[in-house]
C-alpha positions in Angstrom: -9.2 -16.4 -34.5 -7.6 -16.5 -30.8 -9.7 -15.7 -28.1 -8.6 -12.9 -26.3 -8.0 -13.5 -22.6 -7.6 -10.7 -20.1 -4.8 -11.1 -18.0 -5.8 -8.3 -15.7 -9.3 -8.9 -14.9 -11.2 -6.4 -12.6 -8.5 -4.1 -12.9 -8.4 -0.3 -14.0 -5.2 1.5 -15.7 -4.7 5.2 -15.9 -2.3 7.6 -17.1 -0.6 10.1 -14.8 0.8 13.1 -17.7 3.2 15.3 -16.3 5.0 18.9 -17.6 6.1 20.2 -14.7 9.3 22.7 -14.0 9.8 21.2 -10.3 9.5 17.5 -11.1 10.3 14.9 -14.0 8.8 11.7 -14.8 11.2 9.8 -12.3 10.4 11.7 -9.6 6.7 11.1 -9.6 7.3 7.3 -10.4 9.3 7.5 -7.1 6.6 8.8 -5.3 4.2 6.4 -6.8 6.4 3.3 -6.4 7.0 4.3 -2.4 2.8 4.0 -2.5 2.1 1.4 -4.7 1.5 -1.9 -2.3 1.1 -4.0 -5.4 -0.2 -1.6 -8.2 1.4 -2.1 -11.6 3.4 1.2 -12.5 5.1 1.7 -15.4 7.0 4.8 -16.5 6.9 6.5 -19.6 8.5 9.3 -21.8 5.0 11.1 -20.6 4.7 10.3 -17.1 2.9 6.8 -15.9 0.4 4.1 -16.5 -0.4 2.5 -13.5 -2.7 -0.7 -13.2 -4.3 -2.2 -10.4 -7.3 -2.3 -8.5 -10.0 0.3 -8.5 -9.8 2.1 -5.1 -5.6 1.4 -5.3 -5.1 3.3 -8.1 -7.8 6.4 -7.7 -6.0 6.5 -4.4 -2.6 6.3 -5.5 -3.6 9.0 -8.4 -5.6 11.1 -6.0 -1.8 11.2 -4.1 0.1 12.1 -6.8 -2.1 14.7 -8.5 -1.7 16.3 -4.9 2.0 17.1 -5.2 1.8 19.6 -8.7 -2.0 20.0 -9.4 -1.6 22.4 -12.1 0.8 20.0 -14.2 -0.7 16.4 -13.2 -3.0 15.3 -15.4 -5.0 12.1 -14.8 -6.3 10.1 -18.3 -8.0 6.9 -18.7 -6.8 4.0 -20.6 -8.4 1.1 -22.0 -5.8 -1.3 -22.2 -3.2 -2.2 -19.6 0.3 -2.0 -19.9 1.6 -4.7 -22.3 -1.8 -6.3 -23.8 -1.4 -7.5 -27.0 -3.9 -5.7 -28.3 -2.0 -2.3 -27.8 1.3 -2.5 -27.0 3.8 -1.8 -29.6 6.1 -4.9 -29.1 3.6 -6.7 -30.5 2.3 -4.5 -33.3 5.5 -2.5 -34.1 6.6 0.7 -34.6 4.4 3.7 -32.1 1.4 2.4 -30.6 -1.6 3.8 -31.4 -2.8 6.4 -29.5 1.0 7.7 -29.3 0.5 10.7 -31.5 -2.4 11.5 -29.7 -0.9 12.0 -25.8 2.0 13.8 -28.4 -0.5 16.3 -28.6 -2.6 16.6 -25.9 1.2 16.8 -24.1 1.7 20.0 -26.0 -1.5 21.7 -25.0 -0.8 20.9 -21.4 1.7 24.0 -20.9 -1.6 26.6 -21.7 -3.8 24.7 -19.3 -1.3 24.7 -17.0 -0.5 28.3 -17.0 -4.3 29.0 -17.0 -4.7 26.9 -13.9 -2.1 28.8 -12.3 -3.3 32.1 -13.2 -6.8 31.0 -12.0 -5.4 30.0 -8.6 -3.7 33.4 -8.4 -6.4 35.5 -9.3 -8.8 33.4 -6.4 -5.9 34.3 -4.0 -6.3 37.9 -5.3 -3.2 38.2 -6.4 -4.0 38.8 -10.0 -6.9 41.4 -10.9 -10.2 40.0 -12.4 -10.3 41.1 -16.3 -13.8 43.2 -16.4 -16.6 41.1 -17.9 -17.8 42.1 -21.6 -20.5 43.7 -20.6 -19.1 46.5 -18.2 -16.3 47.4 -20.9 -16.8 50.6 -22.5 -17.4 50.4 -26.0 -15.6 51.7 -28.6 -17.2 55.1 -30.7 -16.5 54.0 -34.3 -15.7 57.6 -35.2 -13.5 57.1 -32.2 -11.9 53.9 -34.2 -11.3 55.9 -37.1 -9.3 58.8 -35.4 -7.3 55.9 -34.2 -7.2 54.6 -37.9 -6.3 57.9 -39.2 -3.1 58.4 -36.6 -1.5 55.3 -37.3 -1.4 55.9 -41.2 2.0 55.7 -42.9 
């Protein structure tokens, strides 16, 4: 068996996940290319990978997240861009982990939308919903009045 050989050493890669209405995957490579000074970024159908050192890329990230924070997501990887390990030129077909960021893509939207509704509420804009235990209670005979209307 080979040994393996990192050929990014001392580096970290993350994953910049984007589902935003005001910008595409292009537009925050842009951004993060006009930042970069060096850091490996790479573009996806998802957003980015980007590869480099440490304090480059939490920096870069930090920047990014910055410009839609309820519809940047930020995501470890293990593996950067290309290693033979992961990449699907070298293992064909999707690369593992695909179907995965497939999915946590589509749950995105709702944590997005709760974000937002969060920060509205803090700016008062949208009332508080009362807390479980100052909600009046529902009589059951009450409930069955109710029952007994809505019979066909």
């Amino acid at each position: 068996m080979k040994e393996y050989a990192p050929g990014y050493r001392g580096t970290l890669t993350k994953y910049v996940f984007i589902d935003s209405p005001e910008m595409t995957p292009s537009d925050l490579a842009i951004r993060a290319y006009e930042i970069s000074q060096g850091v490996m970024i790479k573009e996806t159908c998802f957003g980015l990978m980007i590869t480099g050192k440490v304090e480059d890329v939490d920096r870069i990230v930090v920047s990014l997240r910055e410009l839609d924070p309820t519809h940047i997501f930020i995501k470890d990887r293990g593996f950067p861009p290309g290693d033979p390990r992961r990449c699907r030129a070298n293992l064909g077909g999707a690369r593992p982990g695909f179907f995965g960021h497939e999915f946590e893509i589509s749950l995105i939207r709702n944590i997005s939308a709760g974000l937002n509704r969060l920060s509205r509420r803090e700016a008062g804009k949208v009332p508080c919903p009362p807390s479980p235990d100052t909600r009046t209670k529902l009589d059951a005979s009450r409930l069955k009045q109710i029952i007994e209307s809505k019979e066909l």
